[in-house]
C-alpha beads as a LAMMPS data file, in Angstrom:
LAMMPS data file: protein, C-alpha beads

424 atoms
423 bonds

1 atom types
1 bond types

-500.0 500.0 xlo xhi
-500.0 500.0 ylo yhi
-500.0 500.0 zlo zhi

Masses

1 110.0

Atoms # bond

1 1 1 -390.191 109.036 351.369
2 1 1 -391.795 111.896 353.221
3 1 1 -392.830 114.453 351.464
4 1 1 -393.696 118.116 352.689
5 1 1 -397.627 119.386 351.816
6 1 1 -398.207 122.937 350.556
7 1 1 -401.569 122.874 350.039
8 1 1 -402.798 126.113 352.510
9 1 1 -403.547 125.122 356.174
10 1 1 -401.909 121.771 355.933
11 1 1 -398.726 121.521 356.116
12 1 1 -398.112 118.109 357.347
13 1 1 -395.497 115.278 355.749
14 1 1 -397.262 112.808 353.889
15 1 1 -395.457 109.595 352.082
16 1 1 -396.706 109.624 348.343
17 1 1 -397.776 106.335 348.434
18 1 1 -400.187 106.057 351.056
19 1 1 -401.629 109.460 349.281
20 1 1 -405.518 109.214 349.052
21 1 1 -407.993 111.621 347.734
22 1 1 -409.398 112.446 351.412
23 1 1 -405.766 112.526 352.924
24 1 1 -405.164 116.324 352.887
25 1 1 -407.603 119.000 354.844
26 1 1 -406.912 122.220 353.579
27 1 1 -407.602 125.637 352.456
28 1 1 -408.558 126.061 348.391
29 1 1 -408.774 129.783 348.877
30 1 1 -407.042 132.367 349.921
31 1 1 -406.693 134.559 352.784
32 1 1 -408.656 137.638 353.780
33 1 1 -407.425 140.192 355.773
34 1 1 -409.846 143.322 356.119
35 1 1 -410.732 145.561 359.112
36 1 1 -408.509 143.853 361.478
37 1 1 -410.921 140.652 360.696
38 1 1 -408.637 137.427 359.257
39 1 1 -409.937 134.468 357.415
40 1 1 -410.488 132.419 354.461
41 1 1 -412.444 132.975 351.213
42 1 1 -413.306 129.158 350.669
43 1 1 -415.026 129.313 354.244
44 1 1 -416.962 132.058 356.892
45 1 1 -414.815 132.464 359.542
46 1 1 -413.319 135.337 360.906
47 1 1 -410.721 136.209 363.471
48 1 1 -409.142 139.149 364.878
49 1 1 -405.697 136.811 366.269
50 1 1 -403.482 136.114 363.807
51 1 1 -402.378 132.625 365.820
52 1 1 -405.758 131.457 365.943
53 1 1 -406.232 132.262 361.906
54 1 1 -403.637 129.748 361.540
55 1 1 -404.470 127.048 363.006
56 1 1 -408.044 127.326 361.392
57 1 1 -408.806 123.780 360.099
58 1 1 -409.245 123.513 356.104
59 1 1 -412.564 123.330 354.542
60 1 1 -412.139 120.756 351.957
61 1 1 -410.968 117.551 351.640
62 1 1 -408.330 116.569 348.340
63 1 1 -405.225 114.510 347.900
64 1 1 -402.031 115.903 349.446
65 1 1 -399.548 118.198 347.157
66 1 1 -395.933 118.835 347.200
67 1 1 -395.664 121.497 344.924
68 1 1 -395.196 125.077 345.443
69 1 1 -398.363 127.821 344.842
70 1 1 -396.895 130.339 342.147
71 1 1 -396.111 133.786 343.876
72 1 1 -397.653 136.779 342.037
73 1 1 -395.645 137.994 339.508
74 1 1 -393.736 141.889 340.835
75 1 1 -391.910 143.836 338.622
76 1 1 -387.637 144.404 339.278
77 1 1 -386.786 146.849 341.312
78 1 1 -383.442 148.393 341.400
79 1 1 -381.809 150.995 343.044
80 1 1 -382.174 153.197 340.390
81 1 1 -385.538 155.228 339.856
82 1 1 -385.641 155.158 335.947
83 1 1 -384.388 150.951 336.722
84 1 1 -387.885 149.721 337.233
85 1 1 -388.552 146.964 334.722
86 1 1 -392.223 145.853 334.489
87 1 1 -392.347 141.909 334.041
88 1 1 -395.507 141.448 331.964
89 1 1 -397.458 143.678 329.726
90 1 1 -396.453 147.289 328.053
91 1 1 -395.128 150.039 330.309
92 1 1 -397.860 152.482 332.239
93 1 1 -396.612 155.721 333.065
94 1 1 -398.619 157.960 335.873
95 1 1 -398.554 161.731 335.629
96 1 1 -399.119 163.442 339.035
97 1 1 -400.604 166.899 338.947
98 1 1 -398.786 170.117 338.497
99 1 1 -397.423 171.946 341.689
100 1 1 -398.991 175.365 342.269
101 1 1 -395.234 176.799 341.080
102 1 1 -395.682 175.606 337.818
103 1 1 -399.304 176.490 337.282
104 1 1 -398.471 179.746 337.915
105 1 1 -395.419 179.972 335.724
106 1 1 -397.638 178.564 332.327
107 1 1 -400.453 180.438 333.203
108 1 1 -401.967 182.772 330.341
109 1 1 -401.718 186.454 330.630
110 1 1 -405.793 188.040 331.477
111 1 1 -405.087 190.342 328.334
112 1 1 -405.590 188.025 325.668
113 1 1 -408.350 188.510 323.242
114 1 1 -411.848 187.193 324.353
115 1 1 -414.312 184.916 322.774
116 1 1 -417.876 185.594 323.176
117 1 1 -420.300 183.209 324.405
118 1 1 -423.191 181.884 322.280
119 1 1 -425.818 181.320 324.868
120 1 1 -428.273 178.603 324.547
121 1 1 -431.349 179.780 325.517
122 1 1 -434.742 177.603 327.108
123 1 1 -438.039 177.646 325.462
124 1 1 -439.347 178.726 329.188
125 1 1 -437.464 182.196 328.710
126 1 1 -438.383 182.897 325.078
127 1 1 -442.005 182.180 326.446
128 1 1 -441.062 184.511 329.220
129 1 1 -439.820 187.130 326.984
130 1 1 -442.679 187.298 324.589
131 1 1 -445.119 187.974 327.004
132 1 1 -442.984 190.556 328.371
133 1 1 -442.363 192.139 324.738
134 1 1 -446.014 192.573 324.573
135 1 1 -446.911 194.279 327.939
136 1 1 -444.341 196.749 327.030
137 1 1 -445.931 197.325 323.632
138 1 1 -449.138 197.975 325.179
139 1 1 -447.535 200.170 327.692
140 1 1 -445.660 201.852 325.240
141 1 1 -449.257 202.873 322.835
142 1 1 -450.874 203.944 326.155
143 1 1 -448.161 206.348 326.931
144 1 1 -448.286 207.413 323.375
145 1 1 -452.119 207.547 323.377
146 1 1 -451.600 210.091 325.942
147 1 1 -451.943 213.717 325.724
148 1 1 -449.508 216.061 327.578
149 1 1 -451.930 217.919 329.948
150 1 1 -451.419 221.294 329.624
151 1 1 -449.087 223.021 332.924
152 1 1 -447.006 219.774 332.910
153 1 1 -442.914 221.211 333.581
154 1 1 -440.604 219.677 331.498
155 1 1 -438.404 217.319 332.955
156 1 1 -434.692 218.605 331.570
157 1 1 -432.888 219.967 334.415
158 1 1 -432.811 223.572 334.651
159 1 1 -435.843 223.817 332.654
160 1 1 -438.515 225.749 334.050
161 1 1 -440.599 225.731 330.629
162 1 1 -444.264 224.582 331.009
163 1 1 -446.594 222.774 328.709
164 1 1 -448.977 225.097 326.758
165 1 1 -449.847 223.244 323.385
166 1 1 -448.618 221.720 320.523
167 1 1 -446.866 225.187 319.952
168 1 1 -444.374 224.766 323.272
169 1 1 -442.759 221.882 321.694
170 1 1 -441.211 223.844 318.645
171 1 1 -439.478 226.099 321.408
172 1 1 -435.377 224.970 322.329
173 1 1 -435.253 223.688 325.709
174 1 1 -432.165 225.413 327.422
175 1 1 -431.196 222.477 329.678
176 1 1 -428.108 221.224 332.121
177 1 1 -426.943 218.210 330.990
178 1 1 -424.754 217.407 334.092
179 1 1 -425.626 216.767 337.317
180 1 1 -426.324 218.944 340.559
181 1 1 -423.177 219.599 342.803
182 1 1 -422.978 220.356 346.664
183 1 1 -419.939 220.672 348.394
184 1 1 -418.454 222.790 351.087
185 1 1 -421.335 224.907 350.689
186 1 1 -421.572 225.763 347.396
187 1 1 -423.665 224.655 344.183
188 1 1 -423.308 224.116 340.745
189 1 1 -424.169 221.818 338.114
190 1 1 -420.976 219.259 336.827
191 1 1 -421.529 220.901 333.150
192 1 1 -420.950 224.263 333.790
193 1 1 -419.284 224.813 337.565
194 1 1 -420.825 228.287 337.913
195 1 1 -420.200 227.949 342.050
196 1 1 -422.731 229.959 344.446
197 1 1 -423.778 229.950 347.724
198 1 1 -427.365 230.460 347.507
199 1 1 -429.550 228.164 346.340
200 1 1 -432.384 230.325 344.966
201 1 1 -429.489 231.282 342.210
202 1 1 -428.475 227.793 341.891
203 1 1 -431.540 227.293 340.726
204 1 1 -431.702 230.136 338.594
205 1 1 -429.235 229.838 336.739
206 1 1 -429.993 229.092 333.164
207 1 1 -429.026 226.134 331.423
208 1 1 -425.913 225.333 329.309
209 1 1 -426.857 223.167 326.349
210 1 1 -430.078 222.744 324.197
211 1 1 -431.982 220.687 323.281
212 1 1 -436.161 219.216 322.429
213 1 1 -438.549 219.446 325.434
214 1 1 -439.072 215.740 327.778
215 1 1 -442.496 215.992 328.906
216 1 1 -442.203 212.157 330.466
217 1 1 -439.475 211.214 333.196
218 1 1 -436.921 208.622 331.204
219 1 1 -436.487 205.123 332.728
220 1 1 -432.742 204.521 333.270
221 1 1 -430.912 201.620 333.347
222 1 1 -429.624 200.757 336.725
223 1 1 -426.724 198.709 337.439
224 1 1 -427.073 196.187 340.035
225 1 1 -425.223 193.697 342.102
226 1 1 -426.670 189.946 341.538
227 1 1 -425.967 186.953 343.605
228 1 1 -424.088 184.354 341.835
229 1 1 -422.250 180.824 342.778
230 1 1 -420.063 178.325 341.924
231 1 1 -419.282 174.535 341.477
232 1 1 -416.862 172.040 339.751
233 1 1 -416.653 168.532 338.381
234 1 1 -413.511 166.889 337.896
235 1 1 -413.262 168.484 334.235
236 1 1 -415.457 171.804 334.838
237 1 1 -416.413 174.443 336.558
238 1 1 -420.173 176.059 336.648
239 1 1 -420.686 179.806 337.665
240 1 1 -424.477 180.377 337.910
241 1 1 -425.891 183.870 337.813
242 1 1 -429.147 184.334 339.492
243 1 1 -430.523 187.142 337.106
244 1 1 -434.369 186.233 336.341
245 1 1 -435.674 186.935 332.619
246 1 1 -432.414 187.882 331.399
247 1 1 -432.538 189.167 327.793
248 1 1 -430.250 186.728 325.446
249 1 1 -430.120 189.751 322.877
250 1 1 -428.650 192.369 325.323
251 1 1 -426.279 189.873 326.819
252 1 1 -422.441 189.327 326.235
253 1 1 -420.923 186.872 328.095
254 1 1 -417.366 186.804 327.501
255 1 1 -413.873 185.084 327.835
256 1 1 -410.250 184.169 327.483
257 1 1 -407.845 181.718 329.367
258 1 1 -408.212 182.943 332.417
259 1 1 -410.727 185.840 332.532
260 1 1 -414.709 185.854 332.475
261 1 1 -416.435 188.910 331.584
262 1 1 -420.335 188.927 332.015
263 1 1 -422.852 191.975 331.122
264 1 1 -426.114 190.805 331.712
265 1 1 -429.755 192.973 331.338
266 1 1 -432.431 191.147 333.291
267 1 1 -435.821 192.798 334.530
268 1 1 -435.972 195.470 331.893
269 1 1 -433.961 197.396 332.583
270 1 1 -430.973 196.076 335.556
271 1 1 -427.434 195.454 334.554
272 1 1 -425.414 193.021 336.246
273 1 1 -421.387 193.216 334.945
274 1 1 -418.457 192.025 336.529
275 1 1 -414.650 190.095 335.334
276 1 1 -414.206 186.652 337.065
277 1 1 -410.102 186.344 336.973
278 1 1 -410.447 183.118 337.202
279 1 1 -408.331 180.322 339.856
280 1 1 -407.498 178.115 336.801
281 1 1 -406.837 177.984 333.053
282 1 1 -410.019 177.265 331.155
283 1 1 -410.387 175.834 327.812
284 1 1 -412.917 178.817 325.645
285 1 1 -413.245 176.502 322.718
286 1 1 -415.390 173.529 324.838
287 1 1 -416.998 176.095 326.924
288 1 1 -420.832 176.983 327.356
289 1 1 -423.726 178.819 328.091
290 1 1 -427.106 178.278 329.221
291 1 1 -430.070 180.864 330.028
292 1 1 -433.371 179.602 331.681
293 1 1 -435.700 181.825 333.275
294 1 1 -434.196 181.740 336.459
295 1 1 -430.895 182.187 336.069
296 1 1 -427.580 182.116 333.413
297 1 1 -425.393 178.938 333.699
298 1 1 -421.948 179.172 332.707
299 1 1 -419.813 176.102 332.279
300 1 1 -415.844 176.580 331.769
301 1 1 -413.883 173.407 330.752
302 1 1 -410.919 173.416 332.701
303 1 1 -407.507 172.790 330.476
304 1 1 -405.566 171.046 333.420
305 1 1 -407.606 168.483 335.557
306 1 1 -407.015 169.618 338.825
307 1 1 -408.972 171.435 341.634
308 1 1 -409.840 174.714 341.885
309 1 1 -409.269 176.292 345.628
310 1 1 -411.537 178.890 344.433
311 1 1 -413.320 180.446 341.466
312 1 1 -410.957 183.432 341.142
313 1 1 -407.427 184.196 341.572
314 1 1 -406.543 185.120 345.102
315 1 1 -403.042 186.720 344.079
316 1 1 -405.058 188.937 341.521
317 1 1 -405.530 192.580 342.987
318 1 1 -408.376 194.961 341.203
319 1 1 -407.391 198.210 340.245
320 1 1 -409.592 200.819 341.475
321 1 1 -412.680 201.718 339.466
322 1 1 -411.968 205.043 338.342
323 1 1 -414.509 208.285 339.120
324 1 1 -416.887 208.753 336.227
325 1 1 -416.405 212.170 335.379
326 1 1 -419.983 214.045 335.971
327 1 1 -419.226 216.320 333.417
328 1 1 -419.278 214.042 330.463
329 1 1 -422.913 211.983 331.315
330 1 1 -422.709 208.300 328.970
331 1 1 -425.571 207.638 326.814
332 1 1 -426.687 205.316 327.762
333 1 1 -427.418 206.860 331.493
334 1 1 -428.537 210.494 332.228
335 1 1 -430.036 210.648 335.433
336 1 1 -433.984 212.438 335.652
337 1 1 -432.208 215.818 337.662
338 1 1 -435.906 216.764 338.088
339 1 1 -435.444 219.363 340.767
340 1 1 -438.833 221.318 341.664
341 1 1 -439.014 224.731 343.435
342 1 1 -442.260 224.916 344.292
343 1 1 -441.694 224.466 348.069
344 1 1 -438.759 227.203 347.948
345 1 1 -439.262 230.911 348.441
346 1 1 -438.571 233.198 345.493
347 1 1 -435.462 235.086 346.145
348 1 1 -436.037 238.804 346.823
349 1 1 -434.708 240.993 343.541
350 1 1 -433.659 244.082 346.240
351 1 1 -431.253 241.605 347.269
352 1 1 -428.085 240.076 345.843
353 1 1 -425.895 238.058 347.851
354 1 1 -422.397 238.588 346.467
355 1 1 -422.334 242.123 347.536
356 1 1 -419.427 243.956 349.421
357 1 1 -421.733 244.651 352.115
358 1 1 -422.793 240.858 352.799
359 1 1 -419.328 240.330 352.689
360 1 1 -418.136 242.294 355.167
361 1 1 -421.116 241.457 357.495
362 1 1 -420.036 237.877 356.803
363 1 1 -416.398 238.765 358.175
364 1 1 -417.871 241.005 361.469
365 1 1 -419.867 237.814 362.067
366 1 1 -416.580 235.697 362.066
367 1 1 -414.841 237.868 364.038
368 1 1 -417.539 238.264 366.637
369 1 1 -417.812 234.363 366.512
370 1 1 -413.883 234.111 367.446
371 1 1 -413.921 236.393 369.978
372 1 1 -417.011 234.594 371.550
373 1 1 -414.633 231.471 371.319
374 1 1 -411.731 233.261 372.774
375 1 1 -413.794 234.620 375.863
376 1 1 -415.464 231.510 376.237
377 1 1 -411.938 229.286 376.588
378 1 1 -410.954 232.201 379.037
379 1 1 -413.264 231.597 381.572
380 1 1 -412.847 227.729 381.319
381 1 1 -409.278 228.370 382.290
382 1 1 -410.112 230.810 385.004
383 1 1 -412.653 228.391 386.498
384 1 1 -410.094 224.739 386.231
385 1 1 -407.796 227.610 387.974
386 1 1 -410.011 227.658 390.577
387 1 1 -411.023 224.264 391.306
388 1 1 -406.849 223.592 391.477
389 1 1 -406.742 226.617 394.098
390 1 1 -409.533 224.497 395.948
391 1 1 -408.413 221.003 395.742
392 1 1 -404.878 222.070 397.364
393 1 1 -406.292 224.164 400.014
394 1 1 -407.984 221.005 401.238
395 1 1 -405.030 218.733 401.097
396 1 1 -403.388 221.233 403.164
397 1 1 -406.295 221.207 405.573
398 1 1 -406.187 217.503 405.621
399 1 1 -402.526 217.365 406.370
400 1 1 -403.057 219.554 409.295
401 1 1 -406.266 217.816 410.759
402 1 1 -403.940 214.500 410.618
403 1 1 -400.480 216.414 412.383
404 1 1 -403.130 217.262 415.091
405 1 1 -404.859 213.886 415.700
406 1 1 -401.093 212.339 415.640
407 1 1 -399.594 214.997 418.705
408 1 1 -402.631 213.977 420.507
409 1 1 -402.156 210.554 420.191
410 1 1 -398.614 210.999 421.609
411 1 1 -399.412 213.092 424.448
412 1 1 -402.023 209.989 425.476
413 1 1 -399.699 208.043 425.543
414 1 1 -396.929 209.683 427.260
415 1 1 -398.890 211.125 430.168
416 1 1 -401.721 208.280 430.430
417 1 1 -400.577 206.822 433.532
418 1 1 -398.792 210.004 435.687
419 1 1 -402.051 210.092 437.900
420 1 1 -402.395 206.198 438.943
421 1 1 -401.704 205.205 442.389
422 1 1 -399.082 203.376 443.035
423 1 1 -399.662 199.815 443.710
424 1 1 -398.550 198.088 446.837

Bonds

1 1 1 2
2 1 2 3
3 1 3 4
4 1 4 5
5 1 5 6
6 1 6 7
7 1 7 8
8 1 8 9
9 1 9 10
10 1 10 11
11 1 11 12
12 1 12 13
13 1 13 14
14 1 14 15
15 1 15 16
16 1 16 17
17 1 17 18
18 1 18 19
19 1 19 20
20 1 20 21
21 1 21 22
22 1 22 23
23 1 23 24
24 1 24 25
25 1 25 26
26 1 26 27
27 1 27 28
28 1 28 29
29 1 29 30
30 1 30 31
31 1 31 32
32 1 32 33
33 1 33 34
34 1 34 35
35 1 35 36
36 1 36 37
37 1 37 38
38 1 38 39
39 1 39 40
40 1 40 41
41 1 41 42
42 1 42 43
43 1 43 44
44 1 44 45
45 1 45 46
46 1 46 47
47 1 47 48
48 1 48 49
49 1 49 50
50 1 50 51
51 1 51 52
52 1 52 53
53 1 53 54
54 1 54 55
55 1 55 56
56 1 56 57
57 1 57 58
58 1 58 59
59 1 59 60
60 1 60 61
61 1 61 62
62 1 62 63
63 1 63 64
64 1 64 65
65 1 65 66
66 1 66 67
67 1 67 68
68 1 68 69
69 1 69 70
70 1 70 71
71 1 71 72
72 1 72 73
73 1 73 74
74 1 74 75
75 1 75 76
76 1 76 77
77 1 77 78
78 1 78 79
79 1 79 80
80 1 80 81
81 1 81 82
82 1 82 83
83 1 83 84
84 1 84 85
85 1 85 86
86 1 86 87
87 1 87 88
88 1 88 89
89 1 89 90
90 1 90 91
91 1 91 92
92 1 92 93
93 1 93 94
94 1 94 95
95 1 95 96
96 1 96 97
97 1 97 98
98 1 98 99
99 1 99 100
100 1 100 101
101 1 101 102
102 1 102 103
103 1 103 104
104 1 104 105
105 1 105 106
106 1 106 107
107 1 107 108
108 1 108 109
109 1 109 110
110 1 110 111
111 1 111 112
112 1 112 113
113 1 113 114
114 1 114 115
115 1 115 116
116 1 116 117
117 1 117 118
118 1 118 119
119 1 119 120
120 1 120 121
121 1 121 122
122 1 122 123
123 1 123 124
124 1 124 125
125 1 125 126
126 1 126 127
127 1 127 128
128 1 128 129
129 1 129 130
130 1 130 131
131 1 131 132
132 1 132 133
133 1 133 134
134 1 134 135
135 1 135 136
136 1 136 137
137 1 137 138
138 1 138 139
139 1 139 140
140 1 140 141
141 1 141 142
142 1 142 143
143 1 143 144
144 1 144 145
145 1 145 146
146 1 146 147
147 1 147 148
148 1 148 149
149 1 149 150
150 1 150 151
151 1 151 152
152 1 152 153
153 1 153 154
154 1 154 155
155 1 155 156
156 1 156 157
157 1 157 158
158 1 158 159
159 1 159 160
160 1 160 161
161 1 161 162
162 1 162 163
163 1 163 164
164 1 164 165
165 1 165 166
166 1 166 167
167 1 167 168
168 1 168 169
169 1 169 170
170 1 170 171
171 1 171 172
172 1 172 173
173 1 173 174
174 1 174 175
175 1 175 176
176 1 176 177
177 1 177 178
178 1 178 179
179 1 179 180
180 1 180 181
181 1 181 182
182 1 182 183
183 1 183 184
184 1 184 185
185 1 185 186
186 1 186 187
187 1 187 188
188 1 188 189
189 1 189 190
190 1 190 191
191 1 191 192
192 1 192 193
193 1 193 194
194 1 194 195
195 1 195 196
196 1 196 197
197 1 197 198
198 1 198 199
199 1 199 200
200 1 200 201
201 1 201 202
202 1 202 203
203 1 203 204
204 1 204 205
205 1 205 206
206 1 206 207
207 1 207 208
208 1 208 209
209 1 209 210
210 1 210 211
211 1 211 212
212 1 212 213
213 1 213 214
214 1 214 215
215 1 215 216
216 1 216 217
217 1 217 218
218 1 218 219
219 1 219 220
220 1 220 221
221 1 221 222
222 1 222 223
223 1 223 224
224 1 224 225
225 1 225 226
226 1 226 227
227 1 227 228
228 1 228 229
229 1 229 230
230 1 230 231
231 1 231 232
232 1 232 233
233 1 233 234
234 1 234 235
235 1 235 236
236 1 236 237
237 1 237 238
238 1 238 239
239 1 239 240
240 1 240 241
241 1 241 242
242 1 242 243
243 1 243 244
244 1 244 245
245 1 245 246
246 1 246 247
247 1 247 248
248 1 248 249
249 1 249 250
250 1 250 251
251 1 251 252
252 1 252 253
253 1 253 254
254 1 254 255
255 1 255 256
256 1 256 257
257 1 257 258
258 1 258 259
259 1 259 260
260 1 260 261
261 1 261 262
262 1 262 263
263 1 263 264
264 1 264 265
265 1 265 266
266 1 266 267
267 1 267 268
268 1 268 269
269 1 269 270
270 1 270 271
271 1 271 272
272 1 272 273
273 1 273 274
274 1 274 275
275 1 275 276
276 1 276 277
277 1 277 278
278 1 278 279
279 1 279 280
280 1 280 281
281 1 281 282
282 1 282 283
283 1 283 284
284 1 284 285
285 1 285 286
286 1 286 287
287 1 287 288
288 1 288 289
289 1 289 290
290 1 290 291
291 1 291 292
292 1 292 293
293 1 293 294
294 1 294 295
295 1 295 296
296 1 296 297
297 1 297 298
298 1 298 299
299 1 299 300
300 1 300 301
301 1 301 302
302 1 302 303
303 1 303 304
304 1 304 305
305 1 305 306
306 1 306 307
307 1 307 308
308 1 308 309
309 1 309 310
310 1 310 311
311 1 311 312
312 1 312 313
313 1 313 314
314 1 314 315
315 1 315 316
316 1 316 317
317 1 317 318
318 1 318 319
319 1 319 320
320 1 320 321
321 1 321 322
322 1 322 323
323 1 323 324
324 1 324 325
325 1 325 326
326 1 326 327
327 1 327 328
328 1 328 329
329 1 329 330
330 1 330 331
331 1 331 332
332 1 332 333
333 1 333 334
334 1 334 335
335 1 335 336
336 1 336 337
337 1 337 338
338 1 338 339
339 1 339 340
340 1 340 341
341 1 341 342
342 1 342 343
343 1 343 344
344 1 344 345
345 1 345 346
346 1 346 347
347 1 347 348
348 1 348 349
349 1 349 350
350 1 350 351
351 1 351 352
352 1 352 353
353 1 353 354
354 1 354 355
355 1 355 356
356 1 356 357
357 1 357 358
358 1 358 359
359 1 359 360
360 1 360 361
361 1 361 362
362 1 362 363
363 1 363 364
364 1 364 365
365 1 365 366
366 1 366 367
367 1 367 368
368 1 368 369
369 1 369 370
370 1 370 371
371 1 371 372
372 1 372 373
373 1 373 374
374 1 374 375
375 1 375 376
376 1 376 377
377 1 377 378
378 1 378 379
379 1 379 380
380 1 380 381
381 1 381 382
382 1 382 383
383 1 383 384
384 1 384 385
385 1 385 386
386 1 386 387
387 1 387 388
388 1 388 389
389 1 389 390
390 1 390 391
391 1 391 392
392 1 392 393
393 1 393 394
394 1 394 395
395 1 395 396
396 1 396 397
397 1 397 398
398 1 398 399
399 1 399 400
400 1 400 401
401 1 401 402
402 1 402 403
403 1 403 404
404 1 404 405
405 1 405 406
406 1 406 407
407 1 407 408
408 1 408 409
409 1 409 410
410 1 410 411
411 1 411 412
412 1 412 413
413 1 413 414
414 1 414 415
415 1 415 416
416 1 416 417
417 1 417 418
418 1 418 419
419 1 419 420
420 1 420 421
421 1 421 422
422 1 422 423
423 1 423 424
C-alpha cells in the first residue's frame, strides 16, 4: 500500500514494506524565514525564491514517516472580544498605557501639601564646604581686626554722618530704608515719596527711619538664574541643577504630585529658586536627592510608567510675578543705596527752586517753546506750498512744449511735398 511521507522536504509515496532507514531525504528542522532570506535550520542554505526553497534537497537521511508533525497549539478565537479562550496555561492580561485624556482627568491638583527633600550629600562637597567655612572665618577676624579709619561715610542711605571715633557710633543714624526713585523727572526715595525736581534736594533730604551706623558695605544675596537639565528612565525622571558648592543646610528642595519647588544657595551667597509643574505624576515617597560639588541631582519616581513629552506641563500657564513693593525692603535683601555727592555741586542757599518766580519762568519758557513750534510748522507749510506751485507750473510748461512739437509735426507732414516737381 502506498503510503504518503510527511517528513519536511520529502513528500514522496513510499510502500511500508520496502521502508529502509536511508529511504527518506529530508528536512529535521524547520524553516527560516528572515530578511527576505529562506532556508532551513538543520542546513546553511539560503534563498531569496520561495520555489527554489522548496525544492531544496533534505539534509539527512532516516526511514520514511506517515504521520502528521503536530501544529502549534493557538488559542480559540471567536467573534466576540471578551471570547478568547487561551488553550494551555493561566490567563495573561496586557494593560496598554493611559491616553493623554485620562492622565489628565486623574491628575493631582499642584496645591497639595509638599514633602521636603532629604538630600544626600558627597564627601567631595562637605570637603568643599569646610574649606570654604574656614576662609570665611579668617575673612571674617580680618574685617573685625580692622579699625574704622577715621573720615570713612557711613554707608545707610541718606546718611551723610562721618567716622570720628569710638564716640560717632553712640550717635542714631537717620537713614532711608527704601530705595532711590526716578521717574518723569522727579526723585524720591520708595519710603517716604517726598517728590522733587532737583536733585541737590533729593539728596538733602533727611532720612526717615533710624537706626546704628554701617561703616562696611553689606554683601547681599543675589538671586540668580542657573542652568539645569533633564532625563528619564523607563521608571524616573532626573532634573540636574548645575549650582557648584551648594550649601545642603540652606537648601530646600521640595515637592508634591506634580510640583517641584527648589531654593538652592550655592557660591556664598547666589540663590537659584524656581517650581517645576511637572509633565507627569511623580511618586514623593520613592523620590531622591543627591548634592556633589558640581551640581544637585534630583530623581522623581514616576507613578504611571509612561513617557514624559517634557519635564513640565505645557497646558500650565504662570501667573505673573507680582511687583515687590519698594517700600517694604525683605530682610533678607536691602540693597547698599550708597549714593556719594562728592562729584555734585552744593546747591546755592539764595536759591530755592519751588518758587512762584521759577514757576512762572518755567511756563514763559513753554510758551515761547510752542510758539517756536507753531512758527516753525508755518513755514514748512509755506515752503511744501511752494514746491506744489512749482511742480505744476512745469507740467504746464511740459504740456505746452509737447502741443508745439505735435503742430509741427503735422504741418511736416501736410506740406512736405507741395514744392517737388512733378515727375514725368
Amino acid at each position: 500500500m502506498a503510503l504518503l511521507c510527511y517528513n519536511r522536504g520529502c513528500g514522496v509515496t513510499f510502500d511500508s514494506d520496502k521502508n529502509k532507514d536511508d529511504s527518506c531525504l529530508f528536512h529535521p528542522g524547520v524553516p527560516i524565514f528572515h530578511d527576505a532570506l529562506k532556508g532551513w535550520s538543520c542546513c546553511k542554505k539560503r534563498t531569496t525564491d520561495f520555489s527554489e526553497f522548496l525544492s531544496i534537497q533534505g539534509c539527512t537521511r532516516g526511514r520514511h514517516s506517515n504521520e502528521k508533525p503536530q501544529e502549534p497549539l493557538r488559542p480559540e478565537v471567536s467573534s466576540d472580544k471578551g471570547g478568547i479562550k487561551p488553550t494551555n496555561g493561566p490567563e495573561i492580561i496586557y494593560q496598554g498605557p493611559k491616553s493623554a485624556e485620562k492622565l489628565q482627568k486623574e491628575r493631582p491638583s499642584s496645591d497639595e501639601a509638599k514633602t521636603k527633600l532629604t538630600p544626600k550629600v558627597s564627601a567631595s562637597l562637605f570637603q568643599v564646604l569646610e574649606k570654604q567655612d574656614s576662609g570665611k572665618k579668617a575673612e571674617k577676624e580680618k574685617r573685625e581686626s580692622q579699625t574704622v579709619m577715621p573720615g570713612t561715610r557711613c554707608k545707610n542711605a541718606g546718611c551723610k554722618t562721618v567716622y570720628q571715633g569710638p564716640e560717632t557710633d553712640t550717635e542714631v543714624c537717620t537713614h532711608h530704608p527704601g530705595g532711590p526713585v526716578f521717574h518723569e523727572g522727579y526723585k524720591y526715595w520708595s519710603c517716604c515719596c517726598i517728590k522733587t525736581v532737583d536733585f541737590n534736594a533729593f539728596l538733602d533730604q533727611k532720612g526717615c527711619s533710624t537706626a546704628k551706623h554701617r561703616w562696611v558695605p553689606k554683601q547681599d544675596k543675589k538671586k540668580v538664574a542657573c542652568r539645569h537639565d533633564w532625563h528619564q528612565t523607563g521608571s524616573n525622571v532626573v532634573v540636574t541643577i548645575y549650582a557648584k558648592n551648594a550649601n545642603p543646610e540652606l537648601t530646600c528642595i521640595e515637592a508634591n504630585r506634580t510640583v517641584l519647588s527648589c531654593q538652592i544657595q550655592f557660591e556664598d551667597n547666589k540663590i537659584f529658586k524656581r517650581d517645576f509643574h511637572l509633565w507627569g505624576v511623580v511618586n514623593v515617597k520613592k523620590s531622591s536627592v543627591n548634592m556633589v560639588p558640581s551640581k544637585v541631582e534630583i530623581t522623581l519616581f514616576k507613578a504611571d510608567q509612561v513617557a514624559w513629552g517634557k519635564l513640565e506641563d505645557p497646558n500650565y500657564k504662570p501667573a505673573p510675578e507680582p511687583e515687590e513693593n519698594p517700600a517694604e525692603p525683605s530682610e533678607s535683601y536691602q540693597p547698599d543705596w550708597d549714593i556719594d555727592d562728592d562729584d555734585i555741586s552744593d546747591s546755592d542757599d539764595d536759591w530755592a527752586y519751588d518758587t512762584p518766580q521759577n514757576k512762572t519762568q518755567q511756563v514763559k519758557r513753554e510758551g515761547e517753546r510752542k510758539r517756536e513750534e507753531e512758527e516753525q510748522k508755518s513755514q514748512r507749510k509755506e515752503v511744501e506750498e511752494e514746491m506744489k506751485k512749482a511742480m505744476e507750473e512745469r507740467k504746464r510748461a511740459e504740456e505746452e512744449r509737447k502741443k508745439i512739437e505735435e503742430q509741427r509735426r503735422q504741418e511736416e507732414v501736410e506740406g512736405g511735398y507741395e514744392d517737388m516737381p512733378d515727375l514725368e
